[in-house]
KOLROLO-867089 format. One record per atom (N, C-alpha, C): x negated, y negated, z negated; atom name; residue in three letters. Coordinates in Angstrom, 1 decimal, always signed. Layout:
BEGIN
{site {X, Y, Z}, 'CA', 'ALA'}
...
//
This chain:
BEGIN
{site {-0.9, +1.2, +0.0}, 'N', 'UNK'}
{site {+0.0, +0.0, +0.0}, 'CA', 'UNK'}
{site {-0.9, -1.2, +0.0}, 'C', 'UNK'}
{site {-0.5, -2.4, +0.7}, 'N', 'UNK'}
{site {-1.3, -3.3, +1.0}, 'CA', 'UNK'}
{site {-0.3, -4.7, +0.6}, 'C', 'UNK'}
{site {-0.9, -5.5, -0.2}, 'N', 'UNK'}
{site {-0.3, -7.0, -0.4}, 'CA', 'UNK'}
{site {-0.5, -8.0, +0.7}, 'C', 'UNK'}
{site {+0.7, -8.7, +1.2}, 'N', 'UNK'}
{site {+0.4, -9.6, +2.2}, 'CA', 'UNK'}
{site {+1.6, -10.9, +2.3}, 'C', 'UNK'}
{site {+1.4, -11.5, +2.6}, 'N', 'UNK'}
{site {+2.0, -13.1, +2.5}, 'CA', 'UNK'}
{site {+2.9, -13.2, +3.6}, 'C', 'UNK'}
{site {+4.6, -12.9, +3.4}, 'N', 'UNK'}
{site {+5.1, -13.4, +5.0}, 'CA', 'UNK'}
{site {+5.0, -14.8, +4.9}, 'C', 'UNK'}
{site {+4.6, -14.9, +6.8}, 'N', 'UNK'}
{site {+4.9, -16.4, +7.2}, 'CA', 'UNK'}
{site {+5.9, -16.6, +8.1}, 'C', 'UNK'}
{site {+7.2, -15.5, +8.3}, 'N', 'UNK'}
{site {+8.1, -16.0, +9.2}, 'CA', 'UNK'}
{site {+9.0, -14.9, +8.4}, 'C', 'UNK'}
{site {+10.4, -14.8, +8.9}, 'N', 'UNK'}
{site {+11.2, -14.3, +7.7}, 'CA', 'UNK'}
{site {+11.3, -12.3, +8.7}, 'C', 'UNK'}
{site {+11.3, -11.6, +8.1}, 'N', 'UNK'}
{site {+11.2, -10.7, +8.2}, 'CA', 'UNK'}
{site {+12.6, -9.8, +7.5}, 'C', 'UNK'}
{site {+13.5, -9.6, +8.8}, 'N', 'UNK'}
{site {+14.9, -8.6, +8.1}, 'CA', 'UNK'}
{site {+14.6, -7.6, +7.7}, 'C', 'UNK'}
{site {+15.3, -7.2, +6.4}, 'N', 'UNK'}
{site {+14.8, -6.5, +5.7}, 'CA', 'UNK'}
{site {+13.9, -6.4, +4.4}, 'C', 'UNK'}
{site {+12.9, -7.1, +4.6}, 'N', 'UNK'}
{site {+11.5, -7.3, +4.0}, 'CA', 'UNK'}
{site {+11.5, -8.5, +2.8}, 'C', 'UNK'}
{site {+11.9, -9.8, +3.4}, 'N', 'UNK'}
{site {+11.6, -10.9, +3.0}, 'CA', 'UNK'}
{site {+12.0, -12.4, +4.0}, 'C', 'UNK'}
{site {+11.4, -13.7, +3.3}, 'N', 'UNK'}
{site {+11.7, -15.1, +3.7}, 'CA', 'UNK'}
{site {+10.2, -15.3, +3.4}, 'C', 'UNK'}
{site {+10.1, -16.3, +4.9}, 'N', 'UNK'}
{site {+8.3, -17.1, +4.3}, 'CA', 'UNK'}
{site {+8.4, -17.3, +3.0}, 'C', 'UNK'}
{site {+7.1, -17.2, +2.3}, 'N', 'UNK'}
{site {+6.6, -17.2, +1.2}, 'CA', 'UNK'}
{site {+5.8, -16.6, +0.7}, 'C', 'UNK'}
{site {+7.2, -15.2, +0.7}, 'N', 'UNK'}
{site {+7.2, -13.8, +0.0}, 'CA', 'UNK'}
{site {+5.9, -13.4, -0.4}, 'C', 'UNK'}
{site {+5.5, -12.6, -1.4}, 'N', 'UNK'}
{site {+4.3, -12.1, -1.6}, 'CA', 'UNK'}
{site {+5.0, -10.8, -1.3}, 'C', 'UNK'}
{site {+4.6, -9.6, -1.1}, 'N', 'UNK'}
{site {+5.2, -8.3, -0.4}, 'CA', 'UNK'}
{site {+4.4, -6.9, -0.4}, 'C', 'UNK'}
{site {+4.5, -5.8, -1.0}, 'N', 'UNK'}
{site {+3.9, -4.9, -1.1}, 'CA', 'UNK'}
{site {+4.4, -3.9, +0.3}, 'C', 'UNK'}
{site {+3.6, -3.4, +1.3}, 'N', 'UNK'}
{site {+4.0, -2.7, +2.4}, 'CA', 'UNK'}
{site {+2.8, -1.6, +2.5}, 'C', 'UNK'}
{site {+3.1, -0.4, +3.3}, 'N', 'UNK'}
{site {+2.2, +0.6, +3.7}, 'CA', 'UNK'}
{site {+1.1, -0.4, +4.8}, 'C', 'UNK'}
{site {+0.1, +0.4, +4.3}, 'N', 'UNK'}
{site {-1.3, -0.2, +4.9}, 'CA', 'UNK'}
{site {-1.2, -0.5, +6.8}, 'C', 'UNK'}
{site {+0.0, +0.3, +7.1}, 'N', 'UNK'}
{site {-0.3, +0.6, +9.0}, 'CA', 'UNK'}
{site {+0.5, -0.1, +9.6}, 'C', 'UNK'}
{site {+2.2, -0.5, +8.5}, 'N', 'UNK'}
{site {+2.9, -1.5, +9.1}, 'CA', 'UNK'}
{site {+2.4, -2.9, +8.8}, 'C', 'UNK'}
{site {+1.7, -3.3, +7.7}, 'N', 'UNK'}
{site {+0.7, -4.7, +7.9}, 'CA', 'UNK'}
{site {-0.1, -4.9, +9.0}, 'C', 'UNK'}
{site {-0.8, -3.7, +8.8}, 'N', 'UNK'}
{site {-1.8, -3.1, +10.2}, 'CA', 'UNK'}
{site {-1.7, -4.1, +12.0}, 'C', 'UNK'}
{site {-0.7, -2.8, +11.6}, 'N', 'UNK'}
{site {-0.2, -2.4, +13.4}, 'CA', 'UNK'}
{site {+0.6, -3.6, +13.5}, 'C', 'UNK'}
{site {+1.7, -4.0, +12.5}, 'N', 'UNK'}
{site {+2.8, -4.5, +12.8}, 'CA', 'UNK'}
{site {+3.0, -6.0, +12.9}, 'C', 'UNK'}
{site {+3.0, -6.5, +11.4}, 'N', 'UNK'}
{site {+3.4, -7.9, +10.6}, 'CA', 'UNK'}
{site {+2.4, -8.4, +11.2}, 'C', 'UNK'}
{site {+0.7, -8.5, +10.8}, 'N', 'UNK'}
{site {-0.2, -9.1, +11.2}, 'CA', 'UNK'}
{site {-0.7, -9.3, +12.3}, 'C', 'UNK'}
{site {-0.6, -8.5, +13.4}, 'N', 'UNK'}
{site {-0.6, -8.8, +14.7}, 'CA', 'UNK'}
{site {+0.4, -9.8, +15.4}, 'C', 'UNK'}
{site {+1.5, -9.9, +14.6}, 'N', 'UNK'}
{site {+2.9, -10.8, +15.3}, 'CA', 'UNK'}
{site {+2.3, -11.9, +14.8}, 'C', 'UNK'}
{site {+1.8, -11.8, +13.9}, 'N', 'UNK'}
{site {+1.5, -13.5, +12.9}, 'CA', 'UNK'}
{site {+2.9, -13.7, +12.0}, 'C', 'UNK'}
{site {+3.5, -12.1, +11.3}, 'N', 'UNK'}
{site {+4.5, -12.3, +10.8}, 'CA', 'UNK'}
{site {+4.4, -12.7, +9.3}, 'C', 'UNK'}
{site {+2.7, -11.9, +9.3}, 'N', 'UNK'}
{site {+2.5, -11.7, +7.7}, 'CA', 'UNK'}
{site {+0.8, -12.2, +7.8}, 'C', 'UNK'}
{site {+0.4, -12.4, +6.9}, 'N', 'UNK'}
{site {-0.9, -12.8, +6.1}, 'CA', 'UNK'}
{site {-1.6, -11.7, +5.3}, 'C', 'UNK'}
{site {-2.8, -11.3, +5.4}, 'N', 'UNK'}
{site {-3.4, -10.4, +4.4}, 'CA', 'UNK'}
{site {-3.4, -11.2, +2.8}, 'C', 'UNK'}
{site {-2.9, -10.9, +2.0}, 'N', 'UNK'}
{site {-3.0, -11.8, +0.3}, 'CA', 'UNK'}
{site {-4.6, -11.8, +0.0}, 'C', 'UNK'}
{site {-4.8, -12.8, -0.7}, 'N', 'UNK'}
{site {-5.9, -13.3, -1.0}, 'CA', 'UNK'}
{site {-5.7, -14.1, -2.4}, 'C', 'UNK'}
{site {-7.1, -14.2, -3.2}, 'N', 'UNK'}
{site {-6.6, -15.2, -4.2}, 'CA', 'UNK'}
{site {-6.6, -16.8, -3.3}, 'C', 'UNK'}
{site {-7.0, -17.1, -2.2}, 'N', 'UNK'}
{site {-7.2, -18.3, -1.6}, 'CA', 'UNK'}
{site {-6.2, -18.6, -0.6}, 'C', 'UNK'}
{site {-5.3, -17.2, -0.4}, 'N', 'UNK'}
{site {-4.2, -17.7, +0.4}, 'CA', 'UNK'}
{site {-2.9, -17.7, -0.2}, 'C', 'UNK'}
{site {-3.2, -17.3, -1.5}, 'N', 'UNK'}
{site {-2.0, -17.4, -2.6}, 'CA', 'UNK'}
{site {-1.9, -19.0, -2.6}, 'C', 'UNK'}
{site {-2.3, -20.0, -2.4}, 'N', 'UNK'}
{site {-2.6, -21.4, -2.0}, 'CA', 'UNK'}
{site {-1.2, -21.9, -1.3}, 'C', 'UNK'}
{site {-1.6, -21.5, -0.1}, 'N', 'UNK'}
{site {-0.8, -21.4, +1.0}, 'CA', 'UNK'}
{site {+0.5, -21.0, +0.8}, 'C', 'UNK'}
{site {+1.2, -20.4, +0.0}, 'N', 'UNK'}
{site {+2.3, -19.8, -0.5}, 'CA', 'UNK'}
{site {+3.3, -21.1, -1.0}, 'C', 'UNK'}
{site {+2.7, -21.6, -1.5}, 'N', 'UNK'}
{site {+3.2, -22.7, -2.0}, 'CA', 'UNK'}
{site {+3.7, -23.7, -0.8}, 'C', 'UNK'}
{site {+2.6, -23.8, -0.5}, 'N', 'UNK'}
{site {+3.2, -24.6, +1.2}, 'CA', 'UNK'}
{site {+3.8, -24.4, +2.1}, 'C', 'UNK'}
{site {+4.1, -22.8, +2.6}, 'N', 'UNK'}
{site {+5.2, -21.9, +3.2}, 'CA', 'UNK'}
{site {+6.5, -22.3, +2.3}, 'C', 'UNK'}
{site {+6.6, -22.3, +1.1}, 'N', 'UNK'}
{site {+7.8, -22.0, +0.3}, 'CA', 'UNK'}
{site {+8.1, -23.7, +0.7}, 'C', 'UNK'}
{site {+7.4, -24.8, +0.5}, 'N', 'UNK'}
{site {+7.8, -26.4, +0.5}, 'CA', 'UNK'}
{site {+8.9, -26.2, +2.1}, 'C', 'UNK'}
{site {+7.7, -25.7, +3.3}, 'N', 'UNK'}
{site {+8.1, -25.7, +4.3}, 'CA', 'UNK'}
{site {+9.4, -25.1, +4.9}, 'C', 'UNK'}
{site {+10.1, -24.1, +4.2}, 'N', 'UNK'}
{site {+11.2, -23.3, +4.2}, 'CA', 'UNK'}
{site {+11.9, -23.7, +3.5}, 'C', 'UNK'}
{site {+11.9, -24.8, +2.5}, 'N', 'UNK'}
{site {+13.0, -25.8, +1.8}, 'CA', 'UNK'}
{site {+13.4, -26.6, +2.7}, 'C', 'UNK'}
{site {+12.6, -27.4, +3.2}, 'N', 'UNK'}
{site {+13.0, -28.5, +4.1}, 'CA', 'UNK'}
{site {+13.7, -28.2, +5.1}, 'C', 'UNK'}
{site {+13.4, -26.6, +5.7}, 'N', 'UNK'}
{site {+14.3, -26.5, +6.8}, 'CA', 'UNK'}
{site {+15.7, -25.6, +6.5}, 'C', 'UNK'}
{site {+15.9, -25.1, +5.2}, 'N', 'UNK'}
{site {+17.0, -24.7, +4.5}, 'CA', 'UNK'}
{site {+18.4, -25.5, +4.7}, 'C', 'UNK'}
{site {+19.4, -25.0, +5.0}, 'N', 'UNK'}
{site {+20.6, -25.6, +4.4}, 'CA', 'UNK'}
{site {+20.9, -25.7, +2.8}, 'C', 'UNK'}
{site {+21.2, -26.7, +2.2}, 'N', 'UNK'}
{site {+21.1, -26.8, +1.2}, 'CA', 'UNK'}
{site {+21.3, -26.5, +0.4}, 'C', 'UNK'}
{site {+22.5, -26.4, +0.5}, 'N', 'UNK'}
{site {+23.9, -25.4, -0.5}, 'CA', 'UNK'}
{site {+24.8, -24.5, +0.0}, 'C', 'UNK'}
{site {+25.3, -23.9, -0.6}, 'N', 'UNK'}
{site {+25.9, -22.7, +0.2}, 'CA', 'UNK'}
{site {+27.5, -23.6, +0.5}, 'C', 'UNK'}
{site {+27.8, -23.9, -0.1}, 'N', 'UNK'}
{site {+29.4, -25.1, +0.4}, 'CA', 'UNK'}
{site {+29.0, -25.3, +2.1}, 'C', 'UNK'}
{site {+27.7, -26.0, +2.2}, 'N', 'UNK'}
{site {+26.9, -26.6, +3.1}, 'CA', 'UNK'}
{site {+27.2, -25.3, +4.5}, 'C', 'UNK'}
{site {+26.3, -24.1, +3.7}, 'N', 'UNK'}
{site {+26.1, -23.3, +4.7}, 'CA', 'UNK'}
{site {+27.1, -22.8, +5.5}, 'C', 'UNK'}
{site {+28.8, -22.5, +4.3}, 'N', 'UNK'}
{site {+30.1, -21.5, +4.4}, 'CA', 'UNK'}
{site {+30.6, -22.8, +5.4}, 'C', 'UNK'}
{site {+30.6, -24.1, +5.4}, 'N', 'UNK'}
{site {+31.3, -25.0, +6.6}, 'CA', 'UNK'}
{site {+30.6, -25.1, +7.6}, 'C', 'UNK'}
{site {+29.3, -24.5, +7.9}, 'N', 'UNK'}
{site {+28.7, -25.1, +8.8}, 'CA', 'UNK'}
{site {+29.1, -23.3, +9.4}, 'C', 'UNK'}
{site {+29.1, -22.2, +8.9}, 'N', 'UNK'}
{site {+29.7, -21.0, +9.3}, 'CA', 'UNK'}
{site {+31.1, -21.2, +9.9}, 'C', 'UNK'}
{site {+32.2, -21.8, +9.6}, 'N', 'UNK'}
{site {+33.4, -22.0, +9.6}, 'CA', 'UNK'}
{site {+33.5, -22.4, +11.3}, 'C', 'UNK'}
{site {+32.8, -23.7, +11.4}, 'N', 'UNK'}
{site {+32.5, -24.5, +12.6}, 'CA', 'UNK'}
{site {+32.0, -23.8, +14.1}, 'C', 'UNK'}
{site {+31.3, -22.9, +13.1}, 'N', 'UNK'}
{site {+30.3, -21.7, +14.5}, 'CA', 'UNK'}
{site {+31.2, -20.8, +14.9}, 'C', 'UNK'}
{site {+32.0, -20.2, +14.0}, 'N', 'UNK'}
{site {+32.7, -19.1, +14.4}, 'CA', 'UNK'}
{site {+34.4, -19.5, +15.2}, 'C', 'UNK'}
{site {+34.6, -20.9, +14.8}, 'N', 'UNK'}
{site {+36.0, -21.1, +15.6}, 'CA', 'UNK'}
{site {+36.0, -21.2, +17.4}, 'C', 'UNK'}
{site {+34.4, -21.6, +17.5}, 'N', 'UNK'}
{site {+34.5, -21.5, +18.8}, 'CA', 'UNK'}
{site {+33.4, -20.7, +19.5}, 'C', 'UNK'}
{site {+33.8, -20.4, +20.7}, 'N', 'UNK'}
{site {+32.4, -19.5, +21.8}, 'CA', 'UNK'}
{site {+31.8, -20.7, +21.8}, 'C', 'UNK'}
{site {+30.4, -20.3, +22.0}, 'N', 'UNK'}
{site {+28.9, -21.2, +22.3}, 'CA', 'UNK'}
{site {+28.9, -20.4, +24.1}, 'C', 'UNK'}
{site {+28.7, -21.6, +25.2}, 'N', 'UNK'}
{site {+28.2, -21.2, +26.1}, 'CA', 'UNK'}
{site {+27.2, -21.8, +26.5}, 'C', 'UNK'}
{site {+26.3, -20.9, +27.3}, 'N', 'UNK'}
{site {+25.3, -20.8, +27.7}, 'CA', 'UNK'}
{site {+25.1, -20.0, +28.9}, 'C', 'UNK'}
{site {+24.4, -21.6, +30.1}, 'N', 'UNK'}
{site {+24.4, -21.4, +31.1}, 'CA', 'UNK'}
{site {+22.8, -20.6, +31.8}, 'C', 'UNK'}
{site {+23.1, -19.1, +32.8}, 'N', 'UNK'}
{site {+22.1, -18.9, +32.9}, 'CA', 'UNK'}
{site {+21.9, -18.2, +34.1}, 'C', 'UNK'}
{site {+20.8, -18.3, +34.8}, 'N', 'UNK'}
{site {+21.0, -17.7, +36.4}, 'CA', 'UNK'}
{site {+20.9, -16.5, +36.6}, 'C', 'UNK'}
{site {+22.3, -16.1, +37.7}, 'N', 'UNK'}
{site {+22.6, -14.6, +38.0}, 'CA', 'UNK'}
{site {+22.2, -14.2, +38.9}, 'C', 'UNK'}
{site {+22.7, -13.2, +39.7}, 'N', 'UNK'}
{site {+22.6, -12.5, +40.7}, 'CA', 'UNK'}
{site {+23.9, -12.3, +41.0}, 'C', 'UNK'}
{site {+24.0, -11.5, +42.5}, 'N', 'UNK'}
{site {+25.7, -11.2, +42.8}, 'CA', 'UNK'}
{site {+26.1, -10.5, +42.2}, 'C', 'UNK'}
{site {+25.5, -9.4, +41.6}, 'N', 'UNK'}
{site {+25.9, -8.3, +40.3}, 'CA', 'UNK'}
{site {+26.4, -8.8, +38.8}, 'C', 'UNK'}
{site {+26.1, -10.1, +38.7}, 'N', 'UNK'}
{site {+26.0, -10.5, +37.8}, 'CA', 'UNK'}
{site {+25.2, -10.1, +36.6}, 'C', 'UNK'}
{site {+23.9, -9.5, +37.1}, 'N', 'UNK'}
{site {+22.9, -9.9, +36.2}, 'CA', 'UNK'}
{site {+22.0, -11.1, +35.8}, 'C', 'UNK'}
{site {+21.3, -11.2, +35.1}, 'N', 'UNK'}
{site {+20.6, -12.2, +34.5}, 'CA', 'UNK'}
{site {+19.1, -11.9, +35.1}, 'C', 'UNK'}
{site {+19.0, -12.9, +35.8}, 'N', 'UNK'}
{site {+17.2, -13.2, +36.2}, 'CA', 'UNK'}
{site {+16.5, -13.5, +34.9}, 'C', 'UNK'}
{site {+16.3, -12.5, +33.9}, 'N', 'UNK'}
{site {+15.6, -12.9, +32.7}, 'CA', 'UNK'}
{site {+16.4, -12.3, +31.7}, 'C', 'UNK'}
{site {+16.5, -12.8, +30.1}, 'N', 'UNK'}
{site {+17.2, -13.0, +29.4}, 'CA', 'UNK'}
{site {+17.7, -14.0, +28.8}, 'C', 'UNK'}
{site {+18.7, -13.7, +27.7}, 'N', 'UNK'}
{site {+19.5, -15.0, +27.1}, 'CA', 'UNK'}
{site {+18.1, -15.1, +26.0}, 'C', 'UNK'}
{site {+17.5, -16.0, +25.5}, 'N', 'UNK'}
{site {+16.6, -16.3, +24.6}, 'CA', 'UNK'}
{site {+17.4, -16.3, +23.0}, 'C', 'UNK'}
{site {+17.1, -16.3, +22.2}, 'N', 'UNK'}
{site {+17.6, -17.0, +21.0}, 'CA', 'UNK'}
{site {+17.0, -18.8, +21.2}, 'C', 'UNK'}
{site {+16.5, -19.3, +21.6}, 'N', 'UNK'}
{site {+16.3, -20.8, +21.7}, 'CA', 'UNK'}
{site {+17.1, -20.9, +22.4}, 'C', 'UNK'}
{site {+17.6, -20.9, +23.5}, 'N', 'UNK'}
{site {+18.9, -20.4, +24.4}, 'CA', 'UNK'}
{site {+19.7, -20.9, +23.3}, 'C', 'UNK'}
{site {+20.3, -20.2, +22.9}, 'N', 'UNK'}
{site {+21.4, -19.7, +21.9}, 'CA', 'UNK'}
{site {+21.5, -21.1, +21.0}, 'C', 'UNK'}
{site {+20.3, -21.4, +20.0}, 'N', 'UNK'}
{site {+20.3, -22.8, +19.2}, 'CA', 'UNK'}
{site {+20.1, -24.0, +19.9}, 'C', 'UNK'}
{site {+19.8, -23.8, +21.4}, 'N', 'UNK'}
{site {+19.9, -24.9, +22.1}, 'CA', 'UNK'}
{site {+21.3, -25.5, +22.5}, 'C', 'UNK'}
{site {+22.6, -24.0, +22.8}, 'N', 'UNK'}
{site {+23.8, -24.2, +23.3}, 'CA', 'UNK'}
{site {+24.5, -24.7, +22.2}, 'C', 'UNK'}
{site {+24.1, -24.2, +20.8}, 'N', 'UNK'}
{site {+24.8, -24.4, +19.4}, 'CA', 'UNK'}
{site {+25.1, -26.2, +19.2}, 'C', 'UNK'}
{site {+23.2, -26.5, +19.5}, 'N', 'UNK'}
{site {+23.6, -27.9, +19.5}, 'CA', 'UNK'}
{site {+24.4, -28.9, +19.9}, 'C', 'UNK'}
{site {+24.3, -28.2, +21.4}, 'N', 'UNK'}
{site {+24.8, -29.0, +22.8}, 'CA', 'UNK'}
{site {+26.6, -28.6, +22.3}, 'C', 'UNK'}
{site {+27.0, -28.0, +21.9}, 'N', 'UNK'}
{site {+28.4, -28.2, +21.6}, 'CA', 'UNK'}
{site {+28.8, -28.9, +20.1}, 'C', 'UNK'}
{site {+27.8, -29.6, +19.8}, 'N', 'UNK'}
{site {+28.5, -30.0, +18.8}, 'CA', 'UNK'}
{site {+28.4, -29.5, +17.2}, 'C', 'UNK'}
{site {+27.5, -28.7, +17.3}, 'N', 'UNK'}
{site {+27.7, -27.6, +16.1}, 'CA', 'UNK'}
{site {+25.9, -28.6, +15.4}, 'C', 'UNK'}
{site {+26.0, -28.4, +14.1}, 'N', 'UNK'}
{site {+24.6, -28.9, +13.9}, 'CA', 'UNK'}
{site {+23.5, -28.0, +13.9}, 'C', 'UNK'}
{site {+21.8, -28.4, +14.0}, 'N', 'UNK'}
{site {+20.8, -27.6, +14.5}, 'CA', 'UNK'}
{site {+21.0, -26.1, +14.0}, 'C', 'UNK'}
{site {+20.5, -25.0, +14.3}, 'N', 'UNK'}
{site {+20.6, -24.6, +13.6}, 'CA', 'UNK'}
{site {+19.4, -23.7, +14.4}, 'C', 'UNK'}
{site {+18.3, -23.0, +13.3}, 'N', 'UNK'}
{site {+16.9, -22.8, +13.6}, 'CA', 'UNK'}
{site {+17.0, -21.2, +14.2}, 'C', 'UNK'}
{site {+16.1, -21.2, +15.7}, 'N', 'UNK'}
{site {+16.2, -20.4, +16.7}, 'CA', 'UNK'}
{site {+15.9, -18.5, +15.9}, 'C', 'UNK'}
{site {+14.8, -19.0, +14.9}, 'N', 'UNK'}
{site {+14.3, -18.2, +13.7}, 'CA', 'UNK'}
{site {+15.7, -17.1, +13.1}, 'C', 'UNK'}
{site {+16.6, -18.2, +13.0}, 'N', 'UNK'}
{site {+17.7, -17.0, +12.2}, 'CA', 'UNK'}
{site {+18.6, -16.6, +13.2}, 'C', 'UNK'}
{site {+18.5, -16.7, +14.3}, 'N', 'UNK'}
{site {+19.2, -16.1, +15.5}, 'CA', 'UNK'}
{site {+19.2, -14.5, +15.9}, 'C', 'UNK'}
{site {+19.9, -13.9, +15.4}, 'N', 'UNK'}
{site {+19.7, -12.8, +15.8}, 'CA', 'UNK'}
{site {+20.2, -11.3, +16.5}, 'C', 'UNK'}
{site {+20.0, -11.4, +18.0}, 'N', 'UNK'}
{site {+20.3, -10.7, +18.9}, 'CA', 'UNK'}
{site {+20.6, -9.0, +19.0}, 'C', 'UNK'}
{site {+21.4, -8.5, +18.7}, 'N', 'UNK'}
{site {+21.5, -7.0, +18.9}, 'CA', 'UNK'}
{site {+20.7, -6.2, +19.7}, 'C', 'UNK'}
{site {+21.0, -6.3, +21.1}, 'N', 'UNK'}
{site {+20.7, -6.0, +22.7}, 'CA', 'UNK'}
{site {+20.5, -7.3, +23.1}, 'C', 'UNK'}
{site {+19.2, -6.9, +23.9}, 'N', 'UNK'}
{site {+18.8, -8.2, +24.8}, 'CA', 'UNK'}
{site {+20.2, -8.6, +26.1}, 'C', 'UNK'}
{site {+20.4, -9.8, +25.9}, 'N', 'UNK'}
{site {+21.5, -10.3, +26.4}, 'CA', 'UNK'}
{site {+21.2, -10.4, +27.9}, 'C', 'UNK'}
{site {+21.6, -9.6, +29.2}, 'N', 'UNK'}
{site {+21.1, -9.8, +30.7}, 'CA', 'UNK'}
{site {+21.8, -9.6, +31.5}, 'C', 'UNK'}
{site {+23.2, -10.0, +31.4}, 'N', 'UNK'}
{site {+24.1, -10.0, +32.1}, 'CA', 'UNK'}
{site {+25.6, -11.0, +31.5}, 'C', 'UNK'}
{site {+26.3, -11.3, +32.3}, 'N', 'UNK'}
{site {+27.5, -12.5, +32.4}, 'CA', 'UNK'}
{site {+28.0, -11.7, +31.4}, 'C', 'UNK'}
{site {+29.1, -12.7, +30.5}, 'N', 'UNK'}
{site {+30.0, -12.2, +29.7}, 'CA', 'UNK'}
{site {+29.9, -12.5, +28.6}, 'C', 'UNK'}
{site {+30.6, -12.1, +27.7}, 'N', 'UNK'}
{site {+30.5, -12.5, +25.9}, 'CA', 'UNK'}
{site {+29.9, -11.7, +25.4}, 'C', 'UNK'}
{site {+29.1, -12.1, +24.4}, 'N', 'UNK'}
{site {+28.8, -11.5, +23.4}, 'CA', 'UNK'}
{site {+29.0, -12.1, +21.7}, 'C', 'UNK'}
{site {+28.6, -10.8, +20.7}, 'N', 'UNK'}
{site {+28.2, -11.4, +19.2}, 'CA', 'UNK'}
{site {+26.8, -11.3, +18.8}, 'C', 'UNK'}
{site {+26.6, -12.9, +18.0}, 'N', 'UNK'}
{site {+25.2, -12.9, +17.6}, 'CA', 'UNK'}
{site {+25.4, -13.6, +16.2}, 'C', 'UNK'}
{site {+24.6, -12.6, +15.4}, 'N', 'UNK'}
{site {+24.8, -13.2, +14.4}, 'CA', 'UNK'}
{site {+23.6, -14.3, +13.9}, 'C', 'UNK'}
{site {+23.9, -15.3, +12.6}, 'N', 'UNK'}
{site {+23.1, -16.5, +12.6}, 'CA', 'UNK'}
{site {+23.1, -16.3, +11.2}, 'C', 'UNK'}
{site {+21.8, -16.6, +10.9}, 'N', 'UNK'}
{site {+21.8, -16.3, +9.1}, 'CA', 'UNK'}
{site {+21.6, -17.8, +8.6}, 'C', 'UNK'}
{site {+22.6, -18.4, +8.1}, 'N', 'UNK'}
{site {+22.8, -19.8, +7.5}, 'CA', 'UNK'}
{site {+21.4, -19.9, +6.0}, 'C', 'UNK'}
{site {+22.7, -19.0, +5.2}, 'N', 'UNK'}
{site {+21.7, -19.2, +4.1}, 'CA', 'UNK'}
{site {+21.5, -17.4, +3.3}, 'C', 'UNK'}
{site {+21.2, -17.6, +2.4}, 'N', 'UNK'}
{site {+20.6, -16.1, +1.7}, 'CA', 'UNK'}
{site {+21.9, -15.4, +1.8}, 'C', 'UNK'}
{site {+22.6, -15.3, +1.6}, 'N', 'UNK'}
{site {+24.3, -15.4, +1.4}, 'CA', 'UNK'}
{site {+25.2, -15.3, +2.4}, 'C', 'UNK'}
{site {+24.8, -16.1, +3.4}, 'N', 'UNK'}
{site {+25.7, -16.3, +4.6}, 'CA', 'UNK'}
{site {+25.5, -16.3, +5.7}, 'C', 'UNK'}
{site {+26.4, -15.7, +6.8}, 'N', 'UNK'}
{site {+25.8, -15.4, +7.7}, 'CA', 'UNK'}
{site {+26.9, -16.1, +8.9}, 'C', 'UNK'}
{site {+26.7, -16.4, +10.0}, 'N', 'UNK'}
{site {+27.9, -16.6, +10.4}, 'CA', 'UNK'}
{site {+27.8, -15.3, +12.0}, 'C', 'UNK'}
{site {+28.6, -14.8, +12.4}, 'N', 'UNK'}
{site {+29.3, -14.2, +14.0}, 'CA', 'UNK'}
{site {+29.6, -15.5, +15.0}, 'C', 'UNK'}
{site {+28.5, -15.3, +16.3}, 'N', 'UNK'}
{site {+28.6, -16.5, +17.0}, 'CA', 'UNK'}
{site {+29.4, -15.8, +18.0}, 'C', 'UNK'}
{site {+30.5, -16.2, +19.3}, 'N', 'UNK'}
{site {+30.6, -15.6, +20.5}, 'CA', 'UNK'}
{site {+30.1, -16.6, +21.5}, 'C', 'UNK'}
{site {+29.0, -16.1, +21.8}, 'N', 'UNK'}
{site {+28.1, -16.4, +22.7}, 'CA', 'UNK'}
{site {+28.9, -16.0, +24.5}, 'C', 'UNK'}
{site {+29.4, -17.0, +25.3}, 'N', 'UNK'}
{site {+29.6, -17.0, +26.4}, 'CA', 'UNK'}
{site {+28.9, -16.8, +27.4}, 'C', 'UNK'}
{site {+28.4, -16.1, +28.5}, 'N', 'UNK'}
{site {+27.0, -16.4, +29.1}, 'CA', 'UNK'}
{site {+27.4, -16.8, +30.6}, 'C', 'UNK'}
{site {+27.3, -17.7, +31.3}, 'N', 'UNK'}
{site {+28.0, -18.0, +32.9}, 'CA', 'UNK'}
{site {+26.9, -18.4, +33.5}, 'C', 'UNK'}
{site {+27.2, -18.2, +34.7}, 'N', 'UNK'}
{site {+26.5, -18.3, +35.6}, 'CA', 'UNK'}
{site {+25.9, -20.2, +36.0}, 'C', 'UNK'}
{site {+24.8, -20.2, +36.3}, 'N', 'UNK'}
{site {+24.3, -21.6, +36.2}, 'CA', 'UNK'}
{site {+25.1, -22.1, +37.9}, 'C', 'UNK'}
//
């Protein structure tokens, strides 16, 4: 088992900050190669403090905060325009920046590309659900529209 410092939030696992006990080959192979996680140190235990500052600032504040800003997301589909084919496939995929870019663009407030989270890669016209992790607590069900540009 190996101690290591996330720096991006990891389902499952943890939220930046985290200090985290994991098997030696998923730090290894996995977390540390993504730049998900940090090897712990007594000099990067430092650093922990400044991940946790950094993940306040971009937090919703309160959960009141988070359950209205959920309410707002789920009354309406989010579309998002993206180029097909005659089959109606997708030249590419739907991104999650995609996704918090369309959230904006309708009116909905920012909401960070990070808690976006995709089931199946989205590559064809049509609706889907994506869920968005507001706060520890809450999550909201987007329906993501996808049409053709």
């Amino acid at each position: 088992m190996s101690k290591i410092i996330l720096t991006h939030e990891v389902t499952g696992l943890g939220a930046p900050g985290d200090v985290v006990e994991v098997k030696d080959g998923y730090a290894r192979n996995y977390l540390i190669p993504r730049n998900l996680a940090t090897p712990w140190t007594k000099g990067a235990e430092k650093d922990v403090t400044a991940i946790r500052k950094a993940r306040k600032a971009r937090e919703i504040a309160t959960l009141d905060d988070a359950k209205a800003i959920r309410d707002s997301l789920q009354s309406k589909p989010v579309v998002v325009k993206a180029k097909a084919g005659d089959a109606g496939r997708l030249f590419g995929a739907v991104t999650t920046a995609e996704i918090a870019e369309a959230v904006k663009a309708s009116g909905a407030p920012q909401i960070d590309k990070r808690k976006v989270e995709i089931g199946q890669p989205i590559k064809a016209l049509g609706e889907y659900q994506v869920s968005v992790r507001l706060h520890a607590d809450v999550a909201a069900t987007v329906t993501v529209k996808v049409v053709a540009a």
